[in-house]
C-alpha positions in Angstrom: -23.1 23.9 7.9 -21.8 22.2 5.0 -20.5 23.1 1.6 -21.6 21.8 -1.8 -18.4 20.8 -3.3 -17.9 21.0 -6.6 -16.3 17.2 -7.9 -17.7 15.2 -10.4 -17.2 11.7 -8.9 -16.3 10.9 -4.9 -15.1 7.6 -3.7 -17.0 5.4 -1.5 -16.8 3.0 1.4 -18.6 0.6 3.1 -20.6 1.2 6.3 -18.8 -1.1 8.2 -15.9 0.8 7.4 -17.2 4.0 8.1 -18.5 2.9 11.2 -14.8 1.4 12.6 -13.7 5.2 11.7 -16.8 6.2 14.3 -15.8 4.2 16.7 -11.8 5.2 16.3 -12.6 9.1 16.5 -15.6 8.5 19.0 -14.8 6.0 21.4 -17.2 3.5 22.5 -20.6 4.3 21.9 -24.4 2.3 21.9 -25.0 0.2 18.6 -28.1 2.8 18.4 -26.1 5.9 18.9 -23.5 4.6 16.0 -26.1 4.0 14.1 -27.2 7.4 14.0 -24.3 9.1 14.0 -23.7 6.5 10.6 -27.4 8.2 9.4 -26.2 11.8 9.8 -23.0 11.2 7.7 -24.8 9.9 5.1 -27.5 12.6 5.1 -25.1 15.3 5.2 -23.5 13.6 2.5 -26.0 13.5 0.5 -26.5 17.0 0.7 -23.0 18.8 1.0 -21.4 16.5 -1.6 -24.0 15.4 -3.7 -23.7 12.3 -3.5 -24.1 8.9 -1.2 -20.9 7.9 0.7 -21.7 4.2 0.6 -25.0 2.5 -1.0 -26.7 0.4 1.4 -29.8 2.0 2.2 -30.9 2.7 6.3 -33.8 0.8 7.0 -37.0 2.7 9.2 -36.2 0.2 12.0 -38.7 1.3 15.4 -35.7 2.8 17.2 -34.7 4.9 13.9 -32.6 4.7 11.0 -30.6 1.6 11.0 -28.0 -0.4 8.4 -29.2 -4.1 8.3 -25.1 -4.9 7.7 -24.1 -2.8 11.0 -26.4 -4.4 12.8 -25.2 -8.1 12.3 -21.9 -7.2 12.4 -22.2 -5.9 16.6 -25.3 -7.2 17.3 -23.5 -9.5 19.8 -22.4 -6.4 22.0 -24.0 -4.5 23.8 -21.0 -1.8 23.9 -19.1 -1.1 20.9 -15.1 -0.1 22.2 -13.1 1.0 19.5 -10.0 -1.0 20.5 -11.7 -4.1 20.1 -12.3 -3.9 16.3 -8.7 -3.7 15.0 -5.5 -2.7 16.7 -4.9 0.1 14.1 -4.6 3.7 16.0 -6.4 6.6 15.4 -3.5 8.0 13.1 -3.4 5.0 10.8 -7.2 4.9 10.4 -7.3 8.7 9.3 -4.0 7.4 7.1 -5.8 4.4 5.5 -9.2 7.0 5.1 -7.0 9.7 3.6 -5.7 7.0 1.1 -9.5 6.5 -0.2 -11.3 9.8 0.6 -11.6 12.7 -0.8 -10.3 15.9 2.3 -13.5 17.1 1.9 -15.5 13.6 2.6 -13.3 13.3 5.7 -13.7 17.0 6.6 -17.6 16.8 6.4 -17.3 13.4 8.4 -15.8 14.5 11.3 -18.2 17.7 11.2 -20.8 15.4 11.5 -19.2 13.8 14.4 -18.4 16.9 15.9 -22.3 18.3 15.6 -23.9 15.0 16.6 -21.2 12.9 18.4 -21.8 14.6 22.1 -25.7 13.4 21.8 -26.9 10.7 23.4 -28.3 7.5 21.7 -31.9 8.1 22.9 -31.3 11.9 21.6 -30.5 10.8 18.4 -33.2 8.5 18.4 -35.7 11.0 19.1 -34.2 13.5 16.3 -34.8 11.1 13.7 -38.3 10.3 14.9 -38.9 14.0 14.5 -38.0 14.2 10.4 -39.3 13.8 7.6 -37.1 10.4 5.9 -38.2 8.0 8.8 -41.4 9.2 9.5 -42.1 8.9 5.6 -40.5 5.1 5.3 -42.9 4.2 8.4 -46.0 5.8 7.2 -49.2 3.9 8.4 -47.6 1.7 10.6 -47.7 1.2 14.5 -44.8 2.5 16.9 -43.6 -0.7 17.4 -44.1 -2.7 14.1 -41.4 -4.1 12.1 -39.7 -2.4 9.1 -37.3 -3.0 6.8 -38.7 -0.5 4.6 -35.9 1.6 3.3 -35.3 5.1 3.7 -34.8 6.9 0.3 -31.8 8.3 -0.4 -33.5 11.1 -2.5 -35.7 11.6 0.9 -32.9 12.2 2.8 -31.3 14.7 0.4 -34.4 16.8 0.2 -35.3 16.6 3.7 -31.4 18.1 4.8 -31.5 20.6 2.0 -33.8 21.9 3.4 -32.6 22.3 6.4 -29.8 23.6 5.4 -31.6 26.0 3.3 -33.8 27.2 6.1 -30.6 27.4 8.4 -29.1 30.0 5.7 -32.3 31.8 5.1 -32.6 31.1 1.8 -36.1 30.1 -0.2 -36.7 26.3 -0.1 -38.0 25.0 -4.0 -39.7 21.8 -4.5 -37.8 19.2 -6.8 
């Protein structure tokens, strides 16, 4: 699915950020679908670009994966609409994003989008439930007790490389 590239350093951006960009290529969307969809990018990022796109780490929240500073920032919607967060169009958010990332970041963005962005929230919600980074950061707790445990970075990684690995046939090693 996804390419490691082979730069030393990529920039990055802040979730909320990133998740205005979401909402601009995506339309409007549940807070727990864009969170997510926000999850995915970064896991994919991890692993195609070998390295984090931002640094705030997801937290194993009951209904998945989940970015404490997303959260408070549309926690009073119910509905996130795109045109509501800034009046900037879809071409000068890809401008402003081009101006900061790297083609590749933005090319493996909106592959994530394109490969998880038709899902529903509650499908989403159920993928992550089903690997290995949440499941880990909630070990030993009940369904519906609260976290705020993080999910590791490093977790992440290993758990989509190998995926990827699998997806391409090749022999998965331990690290």
């Amino acid at each position: 699915m996804y390419n490691v590239c082979c730069m030393d350093q990529y920039a990055q951006i802040s979730p909320s950020d990133l998740a205005k960009y979401v909402l601009r290529r995506c339309g409007s969307m549940s807070q727990l679908k864009l969170q997510k969809l926000l999850y995915y990018i970064q896991a994919w990022h991890l692993v195609g670009l070998d390295s984090p796109l931002f640094q705030e780490d997801f937290q194993a929240w009951v209904h998945g994966p989940a970015l404490r500073s997303v959260w408070d920032e549309y926690k009073s919607q119910s509905q996130l609409n795109a045109h509501l967060e800034q009046s900037a169009t879809t071409g000068e958010t890809e401008k402003a994003f081009a101006s900061v990332l790297h083609e590749d970041q933005i090319d493996l963005i909106n592959d994530v989008l394109t490969e998880y962005g038709q899902r529903s929230g509650y499908h989403l919600e159920c993928l992550t439930h089903s690997e290995l980074p949440w499941t880990e950061a909630r070990a030993g707790m009940s369904p519906d007790e609260f976290s705020d445990r993080p999910i590791k970075k490093e977790s992440m990684k290993k758990f989509y490389s190998s995926l990827l690995a699998a997806q391409n046939g090749q022999e998965v090693h331990a690290s």
